[in-house]
C-alpha positions, 0 to 999 in steps of 0.5 A: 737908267736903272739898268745902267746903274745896275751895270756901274754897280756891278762893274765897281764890285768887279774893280773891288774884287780884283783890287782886293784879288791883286792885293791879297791873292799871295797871301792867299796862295802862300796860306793854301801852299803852307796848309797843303804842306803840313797836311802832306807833311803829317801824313809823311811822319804818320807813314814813317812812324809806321813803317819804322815801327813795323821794321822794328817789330820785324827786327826785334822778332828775328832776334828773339828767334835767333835767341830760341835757336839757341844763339843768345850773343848772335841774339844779343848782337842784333838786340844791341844794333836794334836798340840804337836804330829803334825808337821809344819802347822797342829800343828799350826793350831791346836793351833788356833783352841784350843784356838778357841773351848775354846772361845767356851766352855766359857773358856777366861783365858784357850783361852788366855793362848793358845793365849800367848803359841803361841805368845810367840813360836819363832818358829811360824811365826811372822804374826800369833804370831800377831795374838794370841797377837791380839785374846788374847785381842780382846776375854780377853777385858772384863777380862784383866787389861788395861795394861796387854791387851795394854802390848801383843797391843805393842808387835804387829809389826808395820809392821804386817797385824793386824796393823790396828785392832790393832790401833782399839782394843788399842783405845777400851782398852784406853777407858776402861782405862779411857783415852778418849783422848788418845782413841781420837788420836788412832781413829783420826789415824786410821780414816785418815789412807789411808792403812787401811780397809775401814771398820776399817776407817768408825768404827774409825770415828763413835766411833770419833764422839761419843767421840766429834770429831777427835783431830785437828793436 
């Protein structure tokens, strides 16, 4: 008798096992499928990450070399097609140095169209938006209106890393303008600003002294 109840038990637990089998067993195998897939699907952009980057990397150095050949706009060319194929900092980077090796093929106003591209990209870092605003007058000086040149100087926050250079370059553009005085306050500023380079500091009171002095506060 016990043998037989033993025998009833088992088979019940069976019965049970394949309704719920029955029962559960799509969602089981749905689970399984979506799992595999995601883990394959990982591994997929894990490779492709790779594989893009290491095509940039090997895109971006075939430009560089070209600019050591001494070919800057076939440089700038292939900088330019790299930055709208590569992603996160080599696209970037390979602004900069598009608008580097036009500066170098004697290209200004293609420069510094590159420069305003980046500086008015919102999804670039706001130090380097800076930066291009910075570039584009620093290498347009010669041929900027002075209130095109000081409308991307104001643009620059007063927070950022170029902050000072930029107090230099705005003095540089007022004296191109015409206005000494106001080229005077820039430099006064600039000389007595603490934080600033000492470098920035000592050219402020040079180009001070040239001009009759610091403004008296």
């Amino acid at each position: 008798m016990a043998d037989f109840i033993d025998e009833v038990d088992e088979e019940v637990r069976r019965e049970r096992m394949q309704s719920l089998w029955k029962r559960w067993s799509p969602l089981i195998i749905a689970a399984v499928i979506l799992l595999l897939a995601a883990v394959g699907g990982w591994q997929f952009w894990q490779n492709y990450r790779a594989d893009r980057a290491a095509a940039a990397s090997a895109a971006f150095t075939a430009a560089l070399n070209e600019a050591q050949a001494g070919k800057p706009l076939d440089a700038a060319k292939s900088f330019g097609e790299l930055a709208g194929t590569a992603g996160g900092g080599y696209a970037v980077l390979s602004r900069f140095q598009q608008a580097a090796n036009l500066i170098e093929g004697k290209d200004v106003a293609g420069a510094i169209k590159a420069y305003d591209a980046i500086a008015a990209d919102s999804a670039v870092d706001g130090r380097l938006r800076d930066l291009a605003r910075y570039l584009a007058v620093a290498h347009g000086l010669d041929t900027l209106a002075p209130a095109d040149a000081k409308q991307r100087l104001d643009a620059v926050s007063a927070g950022s890393p170029w902050a000072a250079s930029v107090t230099e370059l705005k003095a540089l553009v007022a004296l191109k303008a015409g206005d000494r005085d106001a080229a005077r306050k820039l430099l006064t500023g600039l000389a007595d600003d603490a934080v600033a380079p000492a470098g920035l500091r000592g050219r402020a009171a040079e180009m001070l002294a040239a001009l009759g002095g610091p403004v008296q506060q």
